[in-house]
C-alpha positions, 0 to 999 in steps of 0.5 A: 473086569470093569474099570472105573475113571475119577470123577472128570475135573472140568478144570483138569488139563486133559489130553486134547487140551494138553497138545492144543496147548503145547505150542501156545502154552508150554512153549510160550511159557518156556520162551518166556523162561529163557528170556527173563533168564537172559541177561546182557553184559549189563546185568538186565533182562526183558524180552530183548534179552538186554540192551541191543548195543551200549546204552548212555542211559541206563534210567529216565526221568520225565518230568511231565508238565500237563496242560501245555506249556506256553513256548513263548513265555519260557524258552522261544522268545519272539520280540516281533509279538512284542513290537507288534502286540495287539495288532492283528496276525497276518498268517493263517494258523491252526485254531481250535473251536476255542477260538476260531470264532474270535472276530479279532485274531491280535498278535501277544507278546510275551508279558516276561523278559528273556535273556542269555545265560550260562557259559553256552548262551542259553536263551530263557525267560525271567520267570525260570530262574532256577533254570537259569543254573542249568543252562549249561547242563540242558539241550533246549528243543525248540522244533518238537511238533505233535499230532493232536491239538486236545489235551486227552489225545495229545498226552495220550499220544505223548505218553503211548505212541497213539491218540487212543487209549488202551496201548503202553505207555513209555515206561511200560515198554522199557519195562518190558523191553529191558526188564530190571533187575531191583527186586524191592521196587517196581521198575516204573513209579509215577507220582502226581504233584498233589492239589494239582487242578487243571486237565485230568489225568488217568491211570491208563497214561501209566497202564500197560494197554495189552502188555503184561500187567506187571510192566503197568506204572505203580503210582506213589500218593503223596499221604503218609502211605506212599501205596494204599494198602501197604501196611499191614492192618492191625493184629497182622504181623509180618511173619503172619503176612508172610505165610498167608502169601505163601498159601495164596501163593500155593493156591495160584500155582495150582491154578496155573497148573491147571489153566496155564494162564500166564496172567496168574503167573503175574499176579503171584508176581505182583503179590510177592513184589507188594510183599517186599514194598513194604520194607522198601517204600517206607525206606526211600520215601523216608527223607530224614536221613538228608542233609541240610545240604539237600533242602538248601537245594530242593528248597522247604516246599519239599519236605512237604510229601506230594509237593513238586519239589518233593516228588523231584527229590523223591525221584533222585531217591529212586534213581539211586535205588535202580528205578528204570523209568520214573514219571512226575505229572504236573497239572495247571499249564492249560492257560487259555486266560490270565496267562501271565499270572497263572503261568508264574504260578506253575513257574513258582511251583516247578522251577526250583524243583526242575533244577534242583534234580538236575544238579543234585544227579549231577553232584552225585555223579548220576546225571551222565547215566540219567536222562532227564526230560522236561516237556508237556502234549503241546504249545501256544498259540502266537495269537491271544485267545480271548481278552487282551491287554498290556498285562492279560492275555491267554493263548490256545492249544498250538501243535505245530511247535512247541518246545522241550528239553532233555539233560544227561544220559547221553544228551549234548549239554549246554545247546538248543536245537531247532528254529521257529519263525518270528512268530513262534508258529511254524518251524523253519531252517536255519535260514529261515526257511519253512520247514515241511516236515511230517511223521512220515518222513524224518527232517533233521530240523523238525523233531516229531514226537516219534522221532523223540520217543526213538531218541530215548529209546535209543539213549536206553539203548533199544532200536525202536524197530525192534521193540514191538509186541504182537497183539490181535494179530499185527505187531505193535510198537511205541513209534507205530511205525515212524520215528528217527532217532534225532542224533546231532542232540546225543553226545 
């Protein structure tokens, strides 16, 4: 008796195939299971299982200031630049190719005045006065130092822990780290204020580098679709698209069946998360449901869709709807020239906005459970860089101090950490001493910009140390492997 085999499916798991993939397939696929299914007390999943111990902050919000934001214009006055303005700087500082070549190296005082708000005395420029209600409500870090001194690195390094494209960013390790549990919306949104000009900004800022596709940022646009494609085109309604998905569905699952490619399973995700968009993106970035209260507050411009000031509103509508990570970009801080006059510029357009969030998180009662963090890659040099006059100056890329701040979720409010020298070139002690501070060694005077990503890992309750992800062979994690958690700023 002959006995006849189907026809061979190249495709099919056979039984070399099948024990081959047992342990990296089956396995995996069951770890993975379990790990989605477990949940802390808190209600959340991720690989971590949840939160390791009580976190302060339960969502962030980083509102990103590209381009490098000049600390002396804003929060570290220096009245020696002032007093001792064009005359030559007689301390050796870093300079770029921008400006190594200057024959003149003239000290700049800032073209704005500073003074003291707030009940807590905060320090800041004229030109924020928004800011100036908030005073009490933020910690100012004027100790935050970096790496990188180009723009492309340095918001790489800012935004994944590594000068080099093609890790995570932050949202995507929280993503991954935590999970969530909001069905209808994705866990990390970012928006880019819209006609922003300056250094250019690349998705990868946002991307999931070698984490699984659905932990990547989901970018909103400012036109009336806030997500290309989420509408359904014509002569297609919703109980068409409904079904069409599940066959799609059906399909992919068959697929994965055959191949055990996890990357399917996200993709069936993913499809059946764009699905559900489309009832929920319309719903939270509909804004005629605020009260007059609100545009009092985050002012007309943010009625405008893509707007700064809109994009911070849009920002406490998704807070409030359990969005876990959610980052606004800005561009047009790289003022090399004309730096007092484009600074105001990028002031106008922030400021209100900035502060507007804040206080409005903080009437809803969402301020104390949401972290807040305002910053760029970088600062400003102490030195001008091209022209200088009473009223014009620019200034480089500057890597060495540079200033920040953080508000909610866990952060002492009303402070300012760290000190720099009468320049505002290097960071120094309370008494004035220099700070030698690098990544390899935390300094509680000095905050790297590991030691601040350890922070707000911290504040979501996550160690940094054991966040991490294996990939070609080694394990890898946001802080690499530095970083202190920074705790006299945490509450």
């Amino acid at each position: 008796m002959s006995l006849h085999y189907p026809p061979l499916d190249p495709f099919a798991v056979n039984r070399r195939h099948f024990f081959k993939k047992s342990a990296t397939g089956i396995g995996g696929m069951a770890l993975a299971s379990m790990l989605a299914q477990g949940k802390d007390q808190n209600g959340s999943s991720g690989v971590l299982g949840g939160s390791g111990f009580a976190p302060k902050a339960k969502r962030v919000i980083y509102l990103f200031q590209s381009g490098g934001p000049s600390q002396h214009e804003l929060f570290d006055y220096k009245p020696h630049l002032r007093e001792h303005h064009g005359e030559q700087l007689d301390i050796k500082v870093e300079t770029t190719g921008m400006s190594s070549n200057q024959s003149s190296i003239p000290m700049a005082g800032s073209a704005y005045n500073f003074d003291r708000y707030g009940e807590s005395g905060q320090e800041m420029s004229e030109i924020i006065p928004w800011h100036h209600k908030i005073a009490d409500d933020i910690c100012i870090m004027k100790n935050v130092y970096t790496d990188a001194v180009n723009h492309d690195p340095a918001i790489t390094f800012i935004q994944t822990g590594n000068q080099i494209a093609g890790r995570p960013s932050m949202g995507s390790w929280l993503s991954y780290g935590l999970g969530t549990d909001n069905a209808d919306l994705p866990n990390f949104i970012v928006m880019v204020s819209k006609d922003g000009s300056g250094q250019p900004l690349y998705s990868r800022l946002w991307g999931s580098g070698f984490l699984d596709s659905r932990h990547q940022g989901v970018k909103f646009l400012s036109g009336e679709d806030r997500i290309l494609y989420l509408s359904n085109p014509d002569g297609v309604c919703g109980s068409g698209r409904r079904a069409l998905l599940d066959k799609l569905n059906a399909l992919n699952r068959n697929a994965f069946e055959k191949e055990l490619d996890p990357q399917i399973e996200s993709r069936i995700s993913q499809y059946e998360m764009a699905y559900r968009m489309q009832a929920s993106v319309p719903e939270v970035s509909d804004t005629s449901d605020e009260p007059q209260s609100t545009w009092d507050l985050y002012g007309e411009s943010a009625k405008t869709p893509g707007t700064y000031a809109a994009n911070c509103l849009q920002a406490r509508r998704l807070a409030e709807r359990g969005v876990q990570f959610i980052q606004l970009y800005h561009q047009g801080w790289d003022n090399h020239g004309k730096l007092p006059a484009k600074i105001k510029g990028c002031t106008d357009l922030t400021d209100r906005g900035s502060a507007a969030l804040v206080m409005d998180l903080k009437q809803r009662g969402l301020l104390e459970d949401t972290l807040v963090i305002w910053g760029g890659e970088f600062g400003r040099t102490p030195f001008s860089q091209g022209q200088l006059t009473k009223t014009n100056y620019g200034r480089d890329h500057y890597k060495n101090c540079f200033s920040m701040w953080m508000a909610g979720g866990g952060i002492k409010p009303g402070i300012t950490v760290g000190h720099t020298d009468k320049y505002s070139a290097n960071i120094v002690d309370a008494d004035g001493n220099p700070v030698h501070a690098d990544k390899h060694h935390y300094h509680k005077d000095a905050i790297h910009v590991h030691d601040l990503q350890a922070t707000i890992l911290h504040l979501m309750g996550i160690d940094h140390t054991k966040l991490s992800h294996k990939f070609q062979g080694r394990r890898f994690r946001l802080t690499d492997v530095h970083g202190g958690v920074v705790k006299h700023i945490l509450s």
